[in-house]
Residue, then its C-alpha position, 0 to 999 in steps of 0.5 A: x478483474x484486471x488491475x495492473x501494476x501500482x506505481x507508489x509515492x514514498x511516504x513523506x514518514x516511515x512508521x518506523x523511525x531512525x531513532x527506533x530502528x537505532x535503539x532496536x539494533x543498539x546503534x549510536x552514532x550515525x556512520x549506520x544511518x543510510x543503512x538502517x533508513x534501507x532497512x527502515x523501508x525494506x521492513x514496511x514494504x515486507x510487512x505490506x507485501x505480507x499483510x496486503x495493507x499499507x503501513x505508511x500513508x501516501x500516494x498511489x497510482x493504479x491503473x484497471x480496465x473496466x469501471x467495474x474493477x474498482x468495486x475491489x481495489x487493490x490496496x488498503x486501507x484506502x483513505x480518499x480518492x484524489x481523482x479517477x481518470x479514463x480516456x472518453x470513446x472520443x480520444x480525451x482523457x477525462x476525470x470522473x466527477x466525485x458526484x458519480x461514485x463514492x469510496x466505500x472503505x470498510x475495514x481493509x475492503x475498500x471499493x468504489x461504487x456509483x452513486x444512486x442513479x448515476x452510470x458508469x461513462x463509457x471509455x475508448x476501447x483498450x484505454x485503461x483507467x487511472x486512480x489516484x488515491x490516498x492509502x495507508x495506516x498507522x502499523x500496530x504494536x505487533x506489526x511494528x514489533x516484527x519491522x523492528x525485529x526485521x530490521x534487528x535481522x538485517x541489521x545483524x546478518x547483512x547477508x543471506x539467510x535461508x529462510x525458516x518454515x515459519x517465523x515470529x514475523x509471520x506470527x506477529x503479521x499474520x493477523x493483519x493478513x488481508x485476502x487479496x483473491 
């Protein structure tokens, strides 16, 4: 299994707001906005990278080997495939047709898989494939809790800390944890 670096869109909504992440580390006024926005998005992408799980829906771009690669990806939830595209043992960039492949998206497992009787297209030597994919979800209670308790802690300490052995933000995110072998 070969995937190599995923290239994300910014989601359109953080699933923390300002208003929230204001209310959360006591804030009025507006002189603190561009830097709570940062901390807004440094807490959904620590509770991702954490958990192994998209909190936020958007766009994302990944690019594997070999067809047999999709069978695992390497995100979740995925919530639909906008396209699949490799390069044809002719040179030409090709889209994979939707009637040879379907998304399977149980749970945080998501992996595409062929349709009855259909065949994996065969690809031009050293070209990788590239899926386009929607992914994300709306965070739970526990994991909002801990981006907002993230938020909080930066927003208090603004500088380094050295990091505990464990943390009420493992506690609340480990849970929602995802294997990701």
């Amino acid at each position: 299994m070969s995937w190599h670096p995923v290239v994300p869109v910014a989601p359109a909504v953080e699933p923390v707001s300002l208003a929230q992440a204001k209310l959360q580390c006591r804030v009025i006024g507006t002189d603190e906005d561009d830097t709570l926005d940062l901390y807004i998005a440094s807490a959904r992408s620590h509770a991702e990278a954490y958990c192994g799980v998209a909190f936020a829906e958007r766009t994302v771009v990944a690019h594997c080997d070999s067809f047999s690669d999709l069978a695992r990806l390497p995100f979740a939830p995925v919530n639909s495939v906008t396209s699949i595209e490799y390069v044809d043992p002719a040179g030409s960039t090709q889209t994979l047709p939707t009637s040879v492949y379907e998304l399977r998206s149980d749970n945080l497992e998501p992996g595409i898989v062929l349709k009855p009787s259909q065949a994996w297209p065969a690809i031009q030597l050293g070209s990788r494939i590239a899926l386009t994919a929607s992914v994300g979800v709306a965070p739970p209670d526990d994991v909002l809790h801990a981006m907002l308790l993230f938020i909080a802690d930066s927003f208090d300490r603004r500088e380094h800390a050295k990091a505990g052995d464990w943390t009420i933000l493992d506690s609340l995110l480990c849970n929602h944890r995802r294997s990701v072998s």
